[in-house]
PDB file of N, CA, C, O and CB in Angstrom:
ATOM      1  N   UNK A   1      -7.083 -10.983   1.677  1.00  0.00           N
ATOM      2  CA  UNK A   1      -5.834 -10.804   0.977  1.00  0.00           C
ATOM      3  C   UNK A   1      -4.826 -10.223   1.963  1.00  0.00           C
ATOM      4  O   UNK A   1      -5.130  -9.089   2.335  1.00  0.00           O
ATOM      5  CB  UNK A   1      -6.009  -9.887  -0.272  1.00  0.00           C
ATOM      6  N   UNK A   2      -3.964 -10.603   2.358  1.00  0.00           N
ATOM      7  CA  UNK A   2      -2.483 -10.311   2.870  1.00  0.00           C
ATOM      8  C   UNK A   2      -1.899  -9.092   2.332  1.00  0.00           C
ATOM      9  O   UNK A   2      -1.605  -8.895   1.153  1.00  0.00           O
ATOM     10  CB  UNK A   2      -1.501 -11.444   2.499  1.00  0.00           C
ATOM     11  N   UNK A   3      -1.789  -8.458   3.111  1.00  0.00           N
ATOM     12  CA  UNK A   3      -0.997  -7.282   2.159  1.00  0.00           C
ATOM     13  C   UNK A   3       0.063  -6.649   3.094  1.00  0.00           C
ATOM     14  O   UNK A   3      -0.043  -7.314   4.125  1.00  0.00           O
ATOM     15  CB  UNK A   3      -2.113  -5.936   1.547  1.00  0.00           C
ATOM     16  N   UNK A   4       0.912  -5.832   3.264  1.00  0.00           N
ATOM     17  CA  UNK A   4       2.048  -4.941   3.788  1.00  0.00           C
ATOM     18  C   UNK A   4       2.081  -3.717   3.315  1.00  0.00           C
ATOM     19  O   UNK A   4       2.033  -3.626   2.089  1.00  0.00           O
ATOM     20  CB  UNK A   4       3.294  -5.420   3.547  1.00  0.00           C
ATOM     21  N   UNK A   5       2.145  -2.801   3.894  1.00  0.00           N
ATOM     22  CA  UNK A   5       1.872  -1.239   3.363  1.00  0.00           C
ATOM     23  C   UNK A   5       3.333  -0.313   3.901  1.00  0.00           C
ATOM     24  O   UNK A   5       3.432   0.225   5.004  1.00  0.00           O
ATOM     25  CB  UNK A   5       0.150  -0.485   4.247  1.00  0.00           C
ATOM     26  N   UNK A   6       4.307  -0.306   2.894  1.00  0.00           N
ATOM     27  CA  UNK A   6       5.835   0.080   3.226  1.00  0.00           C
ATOM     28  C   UNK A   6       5.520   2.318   3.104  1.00  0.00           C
ATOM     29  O   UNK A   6       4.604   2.931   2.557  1.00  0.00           O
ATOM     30  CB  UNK A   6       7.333  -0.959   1.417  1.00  0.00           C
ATOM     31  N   UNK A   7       6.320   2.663   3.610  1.00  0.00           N
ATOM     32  CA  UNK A   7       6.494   4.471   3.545  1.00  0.00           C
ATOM     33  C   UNK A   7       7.956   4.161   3.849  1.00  0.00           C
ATOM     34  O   UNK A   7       8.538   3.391   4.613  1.00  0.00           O
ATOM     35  CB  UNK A   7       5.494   5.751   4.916  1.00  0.00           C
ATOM     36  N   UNK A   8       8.330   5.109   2.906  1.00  0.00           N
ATOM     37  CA  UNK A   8       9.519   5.926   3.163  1.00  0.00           C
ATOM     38  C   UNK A   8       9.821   6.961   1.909  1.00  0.00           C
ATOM     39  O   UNK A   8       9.499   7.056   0.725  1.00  0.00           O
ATOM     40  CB  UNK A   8      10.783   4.917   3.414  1.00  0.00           C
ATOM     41  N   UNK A   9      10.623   7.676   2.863  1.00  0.00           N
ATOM     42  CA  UNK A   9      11.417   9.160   2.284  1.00  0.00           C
ATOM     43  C   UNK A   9       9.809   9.952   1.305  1.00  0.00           C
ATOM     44  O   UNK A   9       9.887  10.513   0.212  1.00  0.00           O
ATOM     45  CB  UNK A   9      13.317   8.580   0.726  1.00  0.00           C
ATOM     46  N   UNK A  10       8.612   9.764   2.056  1.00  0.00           N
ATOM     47  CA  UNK A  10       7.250  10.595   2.124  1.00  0.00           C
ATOM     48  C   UNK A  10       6.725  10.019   0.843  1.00  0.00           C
ATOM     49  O   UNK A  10       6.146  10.666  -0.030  1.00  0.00           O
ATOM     50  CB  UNK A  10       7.358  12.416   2.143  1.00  0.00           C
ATOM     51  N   UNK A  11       7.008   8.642   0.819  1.00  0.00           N
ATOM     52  CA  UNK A  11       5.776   7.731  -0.094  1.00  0.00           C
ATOM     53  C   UNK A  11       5.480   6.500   0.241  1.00  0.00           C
ATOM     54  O   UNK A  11       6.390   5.763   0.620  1.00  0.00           O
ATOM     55  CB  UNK A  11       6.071   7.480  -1.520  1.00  0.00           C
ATOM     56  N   UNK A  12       4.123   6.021   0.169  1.00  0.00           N
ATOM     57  CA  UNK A  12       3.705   4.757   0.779  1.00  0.00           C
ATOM     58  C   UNK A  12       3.208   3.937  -0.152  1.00  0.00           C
ATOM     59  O   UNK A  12       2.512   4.429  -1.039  1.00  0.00           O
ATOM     60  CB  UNK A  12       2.761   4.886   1.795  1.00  0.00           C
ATOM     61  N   UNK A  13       3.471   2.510  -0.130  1.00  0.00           N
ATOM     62  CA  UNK A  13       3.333   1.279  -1.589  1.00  0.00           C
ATOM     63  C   UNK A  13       2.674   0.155  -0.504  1.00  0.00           C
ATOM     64  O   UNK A  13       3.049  -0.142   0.630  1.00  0.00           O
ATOM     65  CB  UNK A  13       5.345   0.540  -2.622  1.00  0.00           C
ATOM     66  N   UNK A  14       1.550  -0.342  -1.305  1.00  0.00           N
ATOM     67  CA  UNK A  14       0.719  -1.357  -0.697  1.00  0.00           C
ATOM     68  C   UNK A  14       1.568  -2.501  -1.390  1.00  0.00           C
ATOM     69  O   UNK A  14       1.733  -2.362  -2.602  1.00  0.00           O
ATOM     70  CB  UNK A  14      -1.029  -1.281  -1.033  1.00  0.00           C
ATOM     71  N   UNK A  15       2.200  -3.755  -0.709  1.00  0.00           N
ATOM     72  CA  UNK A  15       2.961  -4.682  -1.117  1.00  0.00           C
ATOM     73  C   UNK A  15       2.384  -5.720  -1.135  1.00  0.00           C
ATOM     74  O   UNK A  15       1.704  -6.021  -0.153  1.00  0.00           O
ATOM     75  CB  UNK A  15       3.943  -4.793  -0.567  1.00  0.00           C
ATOM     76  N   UNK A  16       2.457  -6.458  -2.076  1.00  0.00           N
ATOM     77  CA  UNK A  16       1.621  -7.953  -2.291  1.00  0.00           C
ATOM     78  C   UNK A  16       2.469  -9.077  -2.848  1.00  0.00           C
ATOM     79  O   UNK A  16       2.880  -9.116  -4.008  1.00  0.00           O
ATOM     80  CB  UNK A  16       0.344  -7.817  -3.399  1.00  0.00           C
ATOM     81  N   UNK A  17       2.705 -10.035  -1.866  1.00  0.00           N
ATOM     82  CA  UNK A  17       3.785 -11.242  -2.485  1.00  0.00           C
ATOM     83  C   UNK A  17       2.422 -11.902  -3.491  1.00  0.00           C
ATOM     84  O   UNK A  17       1.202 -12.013  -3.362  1.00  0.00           O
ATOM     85  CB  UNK A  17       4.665 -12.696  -0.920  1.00  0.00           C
ATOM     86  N   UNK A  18       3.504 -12.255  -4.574  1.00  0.00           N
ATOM     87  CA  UNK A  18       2.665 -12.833  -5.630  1.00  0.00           C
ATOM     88  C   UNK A  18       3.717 -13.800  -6.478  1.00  0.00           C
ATOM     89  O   UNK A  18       4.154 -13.528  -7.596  1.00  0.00           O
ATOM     90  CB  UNK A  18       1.930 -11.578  -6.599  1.00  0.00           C
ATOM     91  N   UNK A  19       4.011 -14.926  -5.742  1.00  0.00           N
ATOM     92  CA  UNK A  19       4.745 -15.845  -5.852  1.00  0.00           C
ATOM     93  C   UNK A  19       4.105 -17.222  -6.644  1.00  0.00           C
ATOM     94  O   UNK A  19       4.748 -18.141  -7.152  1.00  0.00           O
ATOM     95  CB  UNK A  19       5.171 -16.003  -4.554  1.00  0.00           C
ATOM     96  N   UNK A  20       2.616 -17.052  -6.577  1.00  0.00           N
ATOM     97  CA  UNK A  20       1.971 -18.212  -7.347  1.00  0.00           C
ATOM     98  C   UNK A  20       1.556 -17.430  -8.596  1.00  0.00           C
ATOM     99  O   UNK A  20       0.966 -18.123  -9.425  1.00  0.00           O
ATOM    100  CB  UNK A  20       0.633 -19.010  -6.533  1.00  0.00           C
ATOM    101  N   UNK A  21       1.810 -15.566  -9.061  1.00  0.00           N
ATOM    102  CA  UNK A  21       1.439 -15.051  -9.923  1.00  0.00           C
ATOM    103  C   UNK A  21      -0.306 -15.433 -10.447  1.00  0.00           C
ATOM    104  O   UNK A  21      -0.916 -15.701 -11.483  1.00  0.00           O
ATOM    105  CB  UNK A  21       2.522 -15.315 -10.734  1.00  0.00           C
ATOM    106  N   UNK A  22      -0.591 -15.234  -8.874  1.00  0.00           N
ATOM    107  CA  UNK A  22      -2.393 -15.057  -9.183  1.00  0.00           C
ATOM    108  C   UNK A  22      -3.139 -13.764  -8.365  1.00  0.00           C
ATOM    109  O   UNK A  22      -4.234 -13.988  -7.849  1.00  0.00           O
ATOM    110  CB  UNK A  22      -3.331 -16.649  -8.522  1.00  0.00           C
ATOM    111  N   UNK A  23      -2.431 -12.176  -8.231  1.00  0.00           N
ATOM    112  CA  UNK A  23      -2.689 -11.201  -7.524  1.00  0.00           C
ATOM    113  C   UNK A  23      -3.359 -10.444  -8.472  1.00  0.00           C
ATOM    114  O   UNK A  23      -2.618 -10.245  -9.434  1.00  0.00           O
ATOM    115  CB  UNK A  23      -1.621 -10.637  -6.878  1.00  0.00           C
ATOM    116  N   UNK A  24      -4.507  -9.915  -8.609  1.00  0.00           N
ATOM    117  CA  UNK A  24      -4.861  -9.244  -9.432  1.00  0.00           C
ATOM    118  C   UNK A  24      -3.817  -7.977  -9.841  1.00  0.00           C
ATOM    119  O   UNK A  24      -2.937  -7.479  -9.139  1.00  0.00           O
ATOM    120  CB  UNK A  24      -6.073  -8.962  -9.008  1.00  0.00           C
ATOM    121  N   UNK A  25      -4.161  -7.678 -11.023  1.00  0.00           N
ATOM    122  CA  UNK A  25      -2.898  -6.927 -11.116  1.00  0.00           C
ATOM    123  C   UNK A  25      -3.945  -5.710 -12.541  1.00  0.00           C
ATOM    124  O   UNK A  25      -3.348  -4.869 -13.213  1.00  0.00           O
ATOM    125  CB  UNK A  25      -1.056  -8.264 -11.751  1.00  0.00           C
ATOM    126  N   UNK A  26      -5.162  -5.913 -12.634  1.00  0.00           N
ATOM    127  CA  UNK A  26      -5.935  -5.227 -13.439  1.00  0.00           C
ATOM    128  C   UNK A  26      -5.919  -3.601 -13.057  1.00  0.00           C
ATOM    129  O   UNK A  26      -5.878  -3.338 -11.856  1.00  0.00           O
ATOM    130  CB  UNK A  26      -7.298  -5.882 -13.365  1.00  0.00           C
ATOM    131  N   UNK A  27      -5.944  -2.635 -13.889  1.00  0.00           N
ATOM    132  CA  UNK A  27      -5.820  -1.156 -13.358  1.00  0.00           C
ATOM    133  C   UNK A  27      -6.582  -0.610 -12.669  1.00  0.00           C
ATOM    134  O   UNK A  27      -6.414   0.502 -12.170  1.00  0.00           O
ATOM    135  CB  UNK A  27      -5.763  -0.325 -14.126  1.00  0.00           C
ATOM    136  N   UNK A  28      -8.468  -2.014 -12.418  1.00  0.00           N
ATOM    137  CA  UNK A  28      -9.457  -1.001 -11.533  1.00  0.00           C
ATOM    138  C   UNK A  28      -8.647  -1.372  -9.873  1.00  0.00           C
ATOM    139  O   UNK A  28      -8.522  -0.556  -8.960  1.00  0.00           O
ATOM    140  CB  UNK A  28     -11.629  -1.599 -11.664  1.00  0.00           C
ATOM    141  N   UNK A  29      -8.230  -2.686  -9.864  1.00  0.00           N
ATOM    142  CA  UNK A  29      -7.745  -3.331  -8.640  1.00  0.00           C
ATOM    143  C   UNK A  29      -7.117  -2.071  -7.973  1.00  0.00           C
ATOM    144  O   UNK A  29      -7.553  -1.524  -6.960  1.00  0.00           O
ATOM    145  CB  UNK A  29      -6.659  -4.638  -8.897  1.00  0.00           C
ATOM    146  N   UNK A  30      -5.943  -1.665  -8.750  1.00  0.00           N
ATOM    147  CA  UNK A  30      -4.965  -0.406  -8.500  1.00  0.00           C
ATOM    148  C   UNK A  30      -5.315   0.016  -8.439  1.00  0.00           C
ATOM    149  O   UNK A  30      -5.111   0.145  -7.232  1.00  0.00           O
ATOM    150  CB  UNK A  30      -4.203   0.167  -8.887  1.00  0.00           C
ATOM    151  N   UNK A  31      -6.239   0.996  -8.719  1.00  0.00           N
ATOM    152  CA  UNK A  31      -6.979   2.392  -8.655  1.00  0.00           C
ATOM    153  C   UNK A  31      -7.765   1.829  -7.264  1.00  0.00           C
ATOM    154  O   UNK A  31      -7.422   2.432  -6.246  1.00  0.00           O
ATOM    155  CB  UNK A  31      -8.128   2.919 -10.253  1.00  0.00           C
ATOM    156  N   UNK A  32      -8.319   1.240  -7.160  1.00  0.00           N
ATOM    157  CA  UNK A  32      -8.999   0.938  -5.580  1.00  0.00           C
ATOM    158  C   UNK A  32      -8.268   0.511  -4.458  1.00  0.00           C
ATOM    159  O   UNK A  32      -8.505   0.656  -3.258  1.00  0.00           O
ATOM    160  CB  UNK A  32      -9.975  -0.121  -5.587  1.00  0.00           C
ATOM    161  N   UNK A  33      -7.304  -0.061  -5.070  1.00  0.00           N
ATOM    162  CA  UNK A  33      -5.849  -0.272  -3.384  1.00  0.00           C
ATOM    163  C   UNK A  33      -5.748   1.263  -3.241  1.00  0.00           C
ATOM    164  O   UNK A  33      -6.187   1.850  -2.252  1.00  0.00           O
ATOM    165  CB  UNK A  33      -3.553  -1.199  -3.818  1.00  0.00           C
ATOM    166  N   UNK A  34      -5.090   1.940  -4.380  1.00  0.00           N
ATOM    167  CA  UNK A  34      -4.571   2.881  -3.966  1.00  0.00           C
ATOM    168  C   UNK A  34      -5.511   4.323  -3.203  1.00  0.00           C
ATOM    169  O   UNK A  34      -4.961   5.044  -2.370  1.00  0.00           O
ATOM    170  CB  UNK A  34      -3.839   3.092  -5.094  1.00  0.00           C
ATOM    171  N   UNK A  35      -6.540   4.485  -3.528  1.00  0.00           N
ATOM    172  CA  UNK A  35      -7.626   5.174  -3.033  1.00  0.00           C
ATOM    173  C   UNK A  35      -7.755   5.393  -1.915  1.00  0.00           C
ATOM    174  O   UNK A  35      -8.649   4.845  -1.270  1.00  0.00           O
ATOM    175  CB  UNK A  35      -8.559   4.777  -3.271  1.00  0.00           C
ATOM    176  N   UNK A  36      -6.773   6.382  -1.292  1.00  0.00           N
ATOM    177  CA  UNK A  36      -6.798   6.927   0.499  1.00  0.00           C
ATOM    178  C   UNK A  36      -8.408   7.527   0.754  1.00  0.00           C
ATOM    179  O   UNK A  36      -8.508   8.082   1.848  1.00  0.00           O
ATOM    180  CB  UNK A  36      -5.397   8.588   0.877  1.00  0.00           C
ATOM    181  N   UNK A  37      -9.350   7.516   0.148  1.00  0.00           N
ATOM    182  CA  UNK A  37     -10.681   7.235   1.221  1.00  0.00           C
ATOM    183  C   UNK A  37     -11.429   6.437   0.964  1.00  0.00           C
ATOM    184  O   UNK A  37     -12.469   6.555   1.612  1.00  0.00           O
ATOM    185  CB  UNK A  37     -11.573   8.175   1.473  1.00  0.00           C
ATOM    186  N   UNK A  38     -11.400   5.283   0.001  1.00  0.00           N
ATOM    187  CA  UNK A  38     -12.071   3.990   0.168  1.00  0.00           C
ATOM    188  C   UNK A  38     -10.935   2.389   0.070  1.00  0.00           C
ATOM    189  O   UNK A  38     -11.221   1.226   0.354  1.00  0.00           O
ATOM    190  CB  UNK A  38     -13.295   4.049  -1.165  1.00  0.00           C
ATOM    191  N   UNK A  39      -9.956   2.837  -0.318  1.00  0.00           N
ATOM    192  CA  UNK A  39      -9.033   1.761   0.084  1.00  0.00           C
ATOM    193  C   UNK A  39      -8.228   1.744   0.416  1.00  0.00           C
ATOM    194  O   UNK A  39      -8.013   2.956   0.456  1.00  0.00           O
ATOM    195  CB  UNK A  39      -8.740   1.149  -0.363  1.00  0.00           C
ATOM    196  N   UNK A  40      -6.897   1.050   0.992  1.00  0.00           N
ATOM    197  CA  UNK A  40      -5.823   0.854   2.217  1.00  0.00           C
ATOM    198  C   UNK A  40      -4.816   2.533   1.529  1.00  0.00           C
ATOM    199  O   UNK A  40      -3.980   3.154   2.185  1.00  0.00           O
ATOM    200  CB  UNK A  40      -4.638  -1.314   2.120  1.00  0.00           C
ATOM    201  N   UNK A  41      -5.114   2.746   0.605  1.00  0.00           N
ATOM    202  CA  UNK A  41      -4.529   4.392  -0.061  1.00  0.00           C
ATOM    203  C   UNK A  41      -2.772   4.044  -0.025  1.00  0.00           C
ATOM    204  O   UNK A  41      -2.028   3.470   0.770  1.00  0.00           O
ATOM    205  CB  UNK A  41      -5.047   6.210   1.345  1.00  0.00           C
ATOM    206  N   UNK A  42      -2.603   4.725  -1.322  1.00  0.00           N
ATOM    207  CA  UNK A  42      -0.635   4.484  -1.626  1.00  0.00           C
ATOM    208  C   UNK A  42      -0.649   5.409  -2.790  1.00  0.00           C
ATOM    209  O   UNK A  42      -1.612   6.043  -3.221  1.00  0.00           O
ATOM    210  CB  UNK A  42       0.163   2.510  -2.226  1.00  0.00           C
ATOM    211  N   UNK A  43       0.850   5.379  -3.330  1.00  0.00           N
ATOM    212  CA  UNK A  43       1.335   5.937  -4.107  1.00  0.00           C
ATOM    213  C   UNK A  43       1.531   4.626  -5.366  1.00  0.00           C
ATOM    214  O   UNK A  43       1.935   4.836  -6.510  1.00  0.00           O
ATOM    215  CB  UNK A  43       2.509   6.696  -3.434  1.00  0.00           C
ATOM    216  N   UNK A  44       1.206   3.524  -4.909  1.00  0.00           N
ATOM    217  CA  UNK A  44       1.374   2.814  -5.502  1.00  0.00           C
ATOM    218  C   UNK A  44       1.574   1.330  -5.506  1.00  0.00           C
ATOM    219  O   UNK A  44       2.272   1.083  -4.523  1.00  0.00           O
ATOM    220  CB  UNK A  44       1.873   3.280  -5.775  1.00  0.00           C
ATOM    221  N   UNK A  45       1.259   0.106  -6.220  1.00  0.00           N
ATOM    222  CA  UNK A  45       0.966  -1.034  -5.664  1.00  0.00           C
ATOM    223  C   UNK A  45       2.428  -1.892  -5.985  1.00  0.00           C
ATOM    224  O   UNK A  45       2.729  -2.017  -7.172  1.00  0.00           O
ATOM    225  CB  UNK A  45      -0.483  -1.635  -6.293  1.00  0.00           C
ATOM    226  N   UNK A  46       3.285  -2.450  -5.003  1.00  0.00           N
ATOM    227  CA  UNK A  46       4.536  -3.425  -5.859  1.00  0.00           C
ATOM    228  C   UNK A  46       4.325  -4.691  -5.681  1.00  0.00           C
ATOM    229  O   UNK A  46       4.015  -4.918  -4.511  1.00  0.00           O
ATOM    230  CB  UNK A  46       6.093  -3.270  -5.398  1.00  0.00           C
ATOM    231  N   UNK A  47       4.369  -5.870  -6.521  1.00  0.00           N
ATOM    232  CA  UNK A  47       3.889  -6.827  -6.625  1.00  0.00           C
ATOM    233  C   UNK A  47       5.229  -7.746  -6.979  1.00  0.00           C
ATOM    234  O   UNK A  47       5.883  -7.806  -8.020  1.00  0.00           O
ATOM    235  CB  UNK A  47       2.749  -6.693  -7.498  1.00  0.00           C
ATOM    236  N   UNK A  48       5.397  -8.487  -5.623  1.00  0.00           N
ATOM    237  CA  UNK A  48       7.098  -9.463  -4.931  1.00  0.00           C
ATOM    238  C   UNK A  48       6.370 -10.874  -6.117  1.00  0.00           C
ATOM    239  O   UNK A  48       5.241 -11.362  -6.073  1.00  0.00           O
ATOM    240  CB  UNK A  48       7.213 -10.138  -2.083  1.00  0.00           C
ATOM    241  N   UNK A  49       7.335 -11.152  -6.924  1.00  0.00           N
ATOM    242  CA  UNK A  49       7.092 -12.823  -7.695  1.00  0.00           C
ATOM    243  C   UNK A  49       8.344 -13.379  -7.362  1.00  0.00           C
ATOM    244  O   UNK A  49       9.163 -12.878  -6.591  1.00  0.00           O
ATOM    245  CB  UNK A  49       6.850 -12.957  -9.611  1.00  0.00           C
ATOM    246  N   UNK A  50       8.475 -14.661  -8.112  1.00  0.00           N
ATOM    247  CA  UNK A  50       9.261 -14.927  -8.594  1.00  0.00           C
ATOM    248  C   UNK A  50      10.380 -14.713  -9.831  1.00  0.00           C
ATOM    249  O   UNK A  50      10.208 -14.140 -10.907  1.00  0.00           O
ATOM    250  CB  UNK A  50       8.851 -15.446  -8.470  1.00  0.00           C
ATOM    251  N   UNK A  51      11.485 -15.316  -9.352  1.00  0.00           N
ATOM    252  CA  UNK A  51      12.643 -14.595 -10.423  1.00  0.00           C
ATOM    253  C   UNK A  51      13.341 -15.971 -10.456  1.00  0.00           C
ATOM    254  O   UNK A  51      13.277 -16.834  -9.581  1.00  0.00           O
ATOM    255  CB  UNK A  51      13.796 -13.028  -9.792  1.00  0.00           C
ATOM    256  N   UNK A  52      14.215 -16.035 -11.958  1.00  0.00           N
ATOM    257  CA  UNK A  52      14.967 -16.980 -12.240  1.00  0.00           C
ATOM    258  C   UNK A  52      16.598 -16.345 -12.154  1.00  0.00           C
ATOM    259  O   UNK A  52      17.573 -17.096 -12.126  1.00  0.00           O
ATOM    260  CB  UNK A  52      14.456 -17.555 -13.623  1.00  0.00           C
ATOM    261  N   UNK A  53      16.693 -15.027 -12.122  1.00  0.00           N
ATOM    262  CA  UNK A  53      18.055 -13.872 -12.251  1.00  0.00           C
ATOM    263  C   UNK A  53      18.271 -13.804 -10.623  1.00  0.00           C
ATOM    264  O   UNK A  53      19.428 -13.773 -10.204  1.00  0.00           O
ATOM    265  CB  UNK A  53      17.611 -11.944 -13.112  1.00  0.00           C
ATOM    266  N   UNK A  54      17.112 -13.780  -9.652  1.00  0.00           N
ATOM    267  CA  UNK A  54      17.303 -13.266  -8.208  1.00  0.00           C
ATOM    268  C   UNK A  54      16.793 -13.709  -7.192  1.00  0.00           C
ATOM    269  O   UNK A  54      16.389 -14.865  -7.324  1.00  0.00           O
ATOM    270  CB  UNK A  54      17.012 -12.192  -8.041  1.00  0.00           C
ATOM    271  N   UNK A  55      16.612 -13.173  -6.027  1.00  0.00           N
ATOM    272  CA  UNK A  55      15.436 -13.414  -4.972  1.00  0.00           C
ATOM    273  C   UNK A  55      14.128 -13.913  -5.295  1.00  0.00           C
ATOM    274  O   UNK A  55      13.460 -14.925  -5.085  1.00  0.00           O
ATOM    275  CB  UNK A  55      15.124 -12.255  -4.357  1.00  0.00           C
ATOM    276  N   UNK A  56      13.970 -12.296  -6.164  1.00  0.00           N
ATOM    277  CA  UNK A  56      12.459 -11.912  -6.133  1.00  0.00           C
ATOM    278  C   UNK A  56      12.629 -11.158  -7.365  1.00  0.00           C
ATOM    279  O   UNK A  56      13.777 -11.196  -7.806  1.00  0.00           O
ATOM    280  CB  UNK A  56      11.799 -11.021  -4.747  1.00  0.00           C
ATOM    281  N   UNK A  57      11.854 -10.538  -7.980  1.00  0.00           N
ATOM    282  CA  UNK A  57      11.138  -9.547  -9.075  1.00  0.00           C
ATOM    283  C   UNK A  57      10.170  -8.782  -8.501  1.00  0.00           C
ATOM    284  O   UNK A  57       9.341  -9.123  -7.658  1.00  0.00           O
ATOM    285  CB  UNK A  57      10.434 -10.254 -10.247  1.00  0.00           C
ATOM    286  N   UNK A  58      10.395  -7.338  -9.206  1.00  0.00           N
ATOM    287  CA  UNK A  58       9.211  -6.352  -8.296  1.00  0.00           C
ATOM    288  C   UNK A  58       8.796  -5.886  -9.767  1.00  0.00           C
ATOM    289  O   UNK A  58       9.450  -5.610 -10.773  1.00  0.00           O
ATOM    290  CB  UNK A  58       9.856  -4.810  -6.900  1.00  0.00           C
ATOM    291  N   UNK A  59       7.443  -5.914  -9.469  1.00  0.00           N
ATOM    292  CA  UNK A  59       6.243  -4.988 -10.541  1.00  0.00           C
ATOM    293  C   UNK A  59       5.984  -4.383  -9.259  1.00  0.00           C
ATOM    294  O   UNK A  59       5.919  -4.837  -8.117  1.00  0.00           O
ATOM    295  CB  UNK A  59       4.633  -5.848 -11.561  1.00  0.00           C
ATOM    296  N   UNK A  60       5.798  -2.750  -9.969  1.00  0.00           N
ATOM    297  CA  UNK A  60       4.906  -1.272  -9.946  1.00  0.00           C
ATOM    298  C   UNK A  60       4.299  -1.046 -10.498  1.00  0.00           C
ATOM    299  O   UNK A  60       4.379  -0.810 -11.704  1.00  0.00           O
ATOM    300  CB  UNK A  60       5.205  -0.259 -10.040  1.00  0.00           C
ATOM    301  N   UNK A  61       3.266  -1.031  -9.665  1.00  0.00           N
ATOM    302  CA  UNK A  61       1.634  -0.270 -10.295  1.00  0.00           C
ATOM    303  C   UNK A  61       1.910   0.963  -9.828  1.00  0.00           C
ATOM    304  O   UNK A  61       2.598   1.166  -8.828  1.00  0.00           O
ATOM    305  CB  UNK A  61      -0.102  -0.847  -9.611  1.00  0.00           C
ATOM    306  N   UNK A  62       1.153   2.236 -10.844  1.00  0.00           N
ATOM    307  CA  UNK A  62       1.042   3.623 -10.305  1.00  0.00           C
ATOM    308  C   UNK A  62      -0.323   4.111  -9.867  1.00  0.00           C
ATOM    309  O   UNK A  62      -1.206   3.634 -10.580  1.00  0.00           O
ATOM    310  CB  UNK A  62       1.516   4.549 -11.307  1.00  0.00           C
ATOM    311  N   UNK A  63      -0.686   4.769  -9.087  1.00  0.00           N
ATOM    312  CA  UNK A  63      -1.660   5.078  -8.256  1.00  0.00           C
ATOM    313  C   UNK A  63      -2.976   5.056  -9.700  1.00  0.00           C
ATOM    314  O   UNK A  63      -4.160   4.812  -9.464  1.00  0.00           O
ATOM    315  CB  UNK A  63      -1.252   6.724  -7.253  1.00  0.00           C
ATOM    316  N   UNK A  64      -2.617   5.262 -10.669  1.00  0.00           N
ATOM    317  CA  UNK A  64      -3.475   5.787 -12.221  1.00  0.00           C
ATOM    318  C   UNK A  64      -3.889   4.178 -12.390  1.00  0.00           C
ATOM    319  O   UNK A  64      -5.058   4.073 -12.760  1.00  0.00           O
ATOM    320  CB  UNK A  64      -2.232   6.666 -13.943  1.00  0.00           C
ATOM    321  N   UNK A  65      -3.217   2.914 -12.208  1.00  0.00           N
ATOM    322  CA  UNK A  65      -3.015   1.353 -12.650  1.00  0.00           C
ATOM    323  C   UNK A  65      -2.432   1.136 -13.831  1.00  0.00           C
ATOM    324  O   UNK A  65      -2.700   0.157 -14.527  1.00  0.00           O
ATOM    325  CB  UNK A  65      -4.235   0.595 -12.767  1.00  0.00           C
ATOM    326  N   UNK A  66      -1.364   2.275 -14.230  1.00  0.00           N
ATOM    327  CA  UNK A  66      -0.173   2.022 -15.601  1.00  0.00           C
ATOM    328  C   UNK A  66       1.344   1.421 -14.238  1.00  0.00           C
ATOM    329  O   UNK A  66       1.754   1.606 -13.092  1.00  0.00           O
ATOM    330  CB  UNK A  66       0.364   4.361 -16.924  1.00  0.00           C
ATOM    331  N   UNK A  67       1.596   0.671 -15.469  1.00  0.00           N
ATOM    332  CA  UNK A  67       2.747   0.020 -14.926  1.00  0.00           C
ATOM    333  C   UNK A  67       3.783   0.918 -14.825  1.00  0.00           C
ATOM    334  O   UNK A  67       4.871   0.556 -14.378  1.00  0.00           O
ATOM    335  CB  UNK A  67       3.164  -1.094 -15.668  1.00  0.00           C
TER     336      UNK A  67
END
């Protein structure tokens, strides 16, 4: 899986383009991205789709896997 891991102003988000809207997006997934000692660790997961209004559309996952 492809991923990008952004920080700034002292928080870090594991980024996942999800343009064919097939990224898991289940709360154990999140809870295990986000997990700084068994997975890539964040504050939180944002998930790049498609948009019909813009660019792009961003979903946030929170480190817990609530939106």
């Amino acid at each position: 899986m492809k991923f990008w891991k952004y920080e700034g102003i002292g928080n870090d988000f594991v980024l996942l383009e999800d343009w064919d809207d097939n990224a898991p997006k289940d709360p154990d997934f999140v809870i295990r991205m986000c997990n700084r000692n068994f997975g890539v660790g964040g504050d939180g997961v944002l998930y790049l789709s498609k948009s019909d209004r813009a660019d792009c559309s961003m979903r946030m996952m929170n480190p817990d896997g609530t939106e």
